[in-house]
KOLZA-260474 format. One record per residue (C-alpha): residue number from 1; residue in three letters; x, y, z. Coordinates in steps of 0.05 Angstrom, whole numbers, always signed. Each point is the difference from the previous one (the first is absolute). Layout:
# KOLZA-260474
(pamar NUM,ALA,(X,Y,Z))
...
***
This chain:
# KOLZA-260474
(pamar 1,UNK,(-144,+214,-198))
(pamar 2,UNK,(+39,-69,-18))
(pamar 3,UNK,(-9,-66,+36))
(pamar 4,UNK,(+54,-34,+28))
(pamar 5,UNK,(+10,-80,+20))
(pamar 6,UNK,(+58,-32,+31))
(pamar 7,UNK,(+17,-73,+32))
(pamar 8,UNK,(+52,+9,+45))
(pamar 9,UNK,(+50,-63,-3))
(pamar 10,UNK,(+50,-20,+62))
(pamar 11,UNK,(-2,+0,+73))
(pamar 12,UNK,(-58,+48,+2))
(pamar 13,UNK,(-46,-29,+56))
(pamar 14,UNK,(+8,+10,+74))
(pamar 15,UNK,(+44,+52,-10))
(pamar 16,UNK,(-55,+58,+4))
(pamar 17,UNK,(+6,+7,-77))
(pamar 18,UNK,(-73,+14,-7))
(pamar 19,UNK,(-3,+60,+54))
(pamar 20,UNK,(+64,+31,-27))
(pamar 21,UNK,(-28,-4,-69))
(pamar 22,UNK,(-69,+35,+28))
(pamar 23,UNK,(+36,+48,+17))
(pamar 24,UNK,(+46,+22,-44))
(pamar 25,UNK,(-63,-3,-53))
(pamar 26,UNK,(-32,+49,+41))
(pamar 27,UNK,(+62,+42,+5))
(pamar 28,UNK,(+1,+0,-77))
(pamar 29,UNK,(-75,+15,-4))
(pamar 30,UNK,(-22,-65,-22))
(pamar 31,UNK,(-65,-31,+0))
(pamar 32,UNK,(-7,-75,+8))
(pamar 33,UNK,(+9,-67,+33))
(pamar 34,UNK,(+61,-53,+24))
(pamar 35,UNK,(-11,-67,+16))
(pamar 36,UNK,(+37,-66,+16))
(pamar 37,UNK,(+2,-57,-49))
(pamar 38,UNK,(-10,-75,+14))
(pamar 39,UNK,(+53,-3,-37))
(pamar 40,UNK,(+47,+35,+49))
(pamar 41,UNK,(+4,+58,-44))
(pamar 42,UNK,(-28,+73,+13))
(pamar 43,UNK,(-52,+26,-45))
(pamar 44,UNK,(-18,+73,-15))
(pamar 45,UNK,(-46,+45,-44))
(pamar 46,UNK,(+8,+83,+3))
(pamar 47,UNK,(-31,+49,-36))
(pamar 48,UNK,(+34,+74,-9))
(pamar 49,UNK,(+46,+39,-53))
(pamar 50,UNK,(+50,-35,-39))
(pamar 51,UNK,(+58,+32,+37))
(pamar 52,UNK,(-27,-22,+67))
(pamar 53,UNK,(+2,-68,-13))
(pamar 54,UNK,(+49,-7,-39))
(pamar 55,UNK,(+30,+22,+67))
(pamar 56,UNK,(-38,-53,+38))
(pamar 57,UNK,(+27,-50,-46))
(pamar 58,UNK,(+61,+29,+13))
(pamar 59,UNK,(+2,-8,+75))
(pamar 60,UNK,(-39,-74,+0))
(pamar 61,UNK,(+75,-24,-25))
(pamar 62,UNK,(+20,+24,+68))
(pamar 63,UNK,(-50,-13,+54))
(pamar 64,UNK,(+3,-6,+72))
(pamar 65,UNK,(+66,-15,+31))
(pamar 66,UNK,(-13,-78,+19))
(pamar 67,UNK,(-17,-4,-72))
(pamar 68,UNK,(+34,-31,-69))
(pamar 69,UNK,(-37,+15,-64))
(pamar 70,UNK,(+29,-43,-52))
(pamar 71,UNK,(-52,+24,-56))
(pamar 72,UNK,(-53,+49,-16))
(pamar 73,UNK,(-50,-27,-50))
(pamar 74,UNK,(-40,+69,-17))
(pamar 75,UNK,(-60,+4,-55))
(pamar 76,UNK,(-23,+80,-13))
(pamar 77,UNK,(-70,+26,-31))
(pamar 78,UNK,(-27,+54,-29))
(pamar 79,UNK,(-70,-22,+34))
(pamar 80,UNK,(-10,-1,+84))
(pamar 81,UNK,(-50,-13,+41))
(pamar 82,UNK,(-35,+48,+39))
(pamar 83,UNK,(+47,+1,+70))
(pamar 84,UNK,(+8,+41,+57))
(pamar 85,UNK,(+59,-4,+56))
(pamar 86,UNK,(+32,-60,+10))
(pamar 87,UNK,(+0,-61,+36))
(pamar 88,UNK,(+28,-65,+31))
(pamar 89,UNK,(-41,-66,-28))
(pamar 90,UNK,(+9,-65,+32))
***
């Protein structure tokens, strides 16, 4: 299992960015968390195979239709915490 980090940069809140990331974590198996930033950016951790989120990372470029990413800034480890499903944080 590899962990997975990404800040989501652009117009990525009140667009429903963190439900339509929830959910297409869960399609892909993930286990984790997205959150909203003070900064105005979106913020999420996910836990699964490398392909599977490297396919979440894939579709974060994209996000809901109201939204426009204009960067992805991802970390990935080796190490993970111990998570199960996946969630929407404040």
């Amino acid at each position: 299992m590899t962990m997975f980090r990404a800040i989501v940069c652009g117009k990525v809140q009140g667009v429903w960015f963190r439900a339509w990331a929830r959910d297409a974590a869960r399609e892909l198996g993930l286990a984790g968390w997205v959150r909203n930033r003070a900064d105005g950016f979106v913020e999420t951790l996910a836990v699964g195979d490398r392909e599977q989120l490297t396919e979440y990372e894939d579709r974060l470029w994209d996000g809901p239709p109201l939204a426009r990413v204009r960067e992805v800034r991802s970390e990935w480890f080796e190490e993970h915490e111990d998570i199960t499903g996946f969630e929407v944080r404040g």
